[in-house]
Structures are given as structure tokens and as C-alpha cells.
C-alpha positions as CSV (number, residue, x, y, z in Angstrom):
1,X,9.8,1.8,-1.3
2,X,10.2,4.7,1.3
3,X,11.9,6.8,-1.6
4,X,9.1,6.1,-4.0
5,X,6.5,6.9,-2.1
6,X,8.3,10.3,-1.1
7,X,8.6,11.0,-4.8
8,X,4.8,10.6,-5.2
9,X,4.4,13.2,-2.6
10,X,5.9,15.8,-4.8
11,X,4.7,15.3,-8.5
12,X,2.4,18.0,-9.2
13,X,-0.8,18.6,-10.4
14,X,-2.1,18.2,-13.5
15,X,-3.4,21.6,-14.0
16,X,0.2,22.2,-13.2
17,X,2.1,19.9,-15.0
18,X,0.5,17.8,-18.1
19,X,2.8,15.3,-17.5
20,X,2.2,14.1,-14.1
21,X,0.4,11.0,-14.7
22,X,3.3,9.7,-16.9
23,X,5.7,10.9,-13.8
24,X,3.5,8.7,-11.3
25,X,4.1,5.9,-13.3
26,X,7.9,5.3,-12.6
27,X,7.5,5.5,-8.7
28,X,4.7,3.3,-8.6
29,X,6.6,1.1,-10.7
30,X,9.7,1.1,-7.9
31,X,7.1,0.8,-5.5
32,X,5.9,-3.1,-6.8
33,X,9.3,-3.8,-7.3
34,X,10.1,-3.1,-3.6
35,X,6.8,-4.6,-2.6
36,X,8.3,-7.9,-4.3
37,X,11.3,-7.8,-2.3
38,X,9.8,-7.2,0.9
39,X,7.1,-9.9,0.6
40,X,9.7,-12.4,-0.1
41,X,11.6,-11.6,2.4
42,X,8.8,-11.6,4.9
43,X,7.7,-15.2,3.8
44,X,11.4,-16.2,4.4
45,X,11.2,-14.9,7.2
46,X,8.0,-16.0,8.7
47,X,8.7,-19.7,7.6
48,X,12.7,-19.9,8.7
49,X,11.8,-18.7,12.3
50,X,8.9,-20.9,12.8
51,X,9.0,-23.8,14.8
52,X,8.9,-27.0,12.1
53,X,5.7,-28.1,12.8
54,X,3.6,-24.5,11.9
55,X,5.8,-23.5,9.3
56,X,2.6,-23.2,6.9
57,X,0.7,-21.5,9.9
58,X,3.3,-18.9,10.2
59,X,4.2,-18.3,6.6
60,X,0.3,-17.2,5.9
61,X,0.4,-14.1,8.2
62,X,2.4,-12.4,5.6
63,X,-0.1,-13.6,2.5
64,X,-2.6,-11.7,4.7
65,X,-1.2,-8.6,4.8
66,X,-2.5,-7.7,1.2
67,X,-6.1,-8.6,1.8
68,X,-5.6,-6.8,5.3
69,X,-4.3,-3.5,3.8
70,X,-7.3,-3.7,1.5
71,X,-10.4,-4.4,3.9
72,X,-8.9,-2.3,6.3
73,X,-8.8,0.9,4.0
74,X,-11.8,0.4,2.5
75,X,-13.6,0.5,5.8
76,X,-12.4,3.6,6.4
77,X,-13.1,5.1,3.3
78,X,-16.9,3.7,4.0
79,X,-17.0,5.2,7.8
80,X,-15.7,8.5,6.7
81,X,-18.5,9.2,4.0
82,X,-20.5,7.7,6.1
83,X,-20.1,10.3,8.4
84,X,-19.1,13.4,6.6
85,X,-20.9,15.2,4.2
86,X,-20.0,14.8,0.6
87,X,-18.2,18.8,1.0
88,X,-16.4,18.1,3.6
89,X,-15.3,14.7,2.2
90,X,-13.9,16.4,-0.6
91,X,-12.2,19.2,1.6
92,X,-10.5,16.9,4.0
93,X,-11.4,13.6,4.0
């Protein structure tokens, strides 16, 4: 996953390069790959550790994580155009 996401990090643009979309593709593909083997890992995790009777309890922490990520981001996004102008948005936002 870490690698992946490096690798995104250094594709170009594509004023540079034509094919950059295309060479976004195969990292993000490693990336849901890696996202499927951490997740299970975390549910293993979350459930083996648990005491028996909140099993199910603990093994929905890592479900939420997803939905998390998501809510979480998109709040900032909304905050920061909230209180940036569209220029600045664009220039460092």
C-alpha cells in the first residue's frame, strides 16, 4: 500500500505525459488489493482479541473505518471552500 501510494506521488502530468491516467491505474489497482488484505486482517484481528461475548461489537470498528475516511474528508473539503476563496482553493487548498 505504502509503495503504491508513493508511486502515485511521482506520475506526471498529463500535459507532460499522455499516458499518466493509464499509469495511475496499476497503483491504484495495488492499492485495493492491499486495502483487501489489511481489512481482513483488521477484522481478524478485532474479533480474535475480543472478549467472547462482544466479538460482533468489536469486529464493527474496523467496518467503520471506510465510512469514517469518507465523512471525515469530505468535511474538510466542505470547511476549506467554505472558508477560502475559490483562487486560493485552487492554489493551495
Amino acid at each position: 500500500m505504502g509503495i503504491a501510494t508513493i508511486l502515485i506521488g511521482f506520475i506526471p502530468e498529463t500535459s507532460t505525459v499522455w499516458l499518466a491516467p493509464t499509469l495511475l491505474v496499476i497503483p491504484r489497482v495495488a492499492q485495493g488489493l492491499a486495502v483487501g488484505g489489511q481489512w481482513g486482517g483488521a477484522i481478524l484481528l478485532a474479533t480474535e482479541y475480543a472478549p467472547a461475548h462482544r466479538r460482533g461489537f468489536y469486529g464493527s470498528f474496523p467496518q467503520l473505518d471506510i465510512p469514517l475516511g469518507l465523512i471525515l474528508g469530505n468535511g474538510v473539503f466542505l470547511i476549506m471552500t467554505a472558508v477560502t476563496s475559490p483562487e486560493a482553493f485552487m492554489a493551495w487548498g
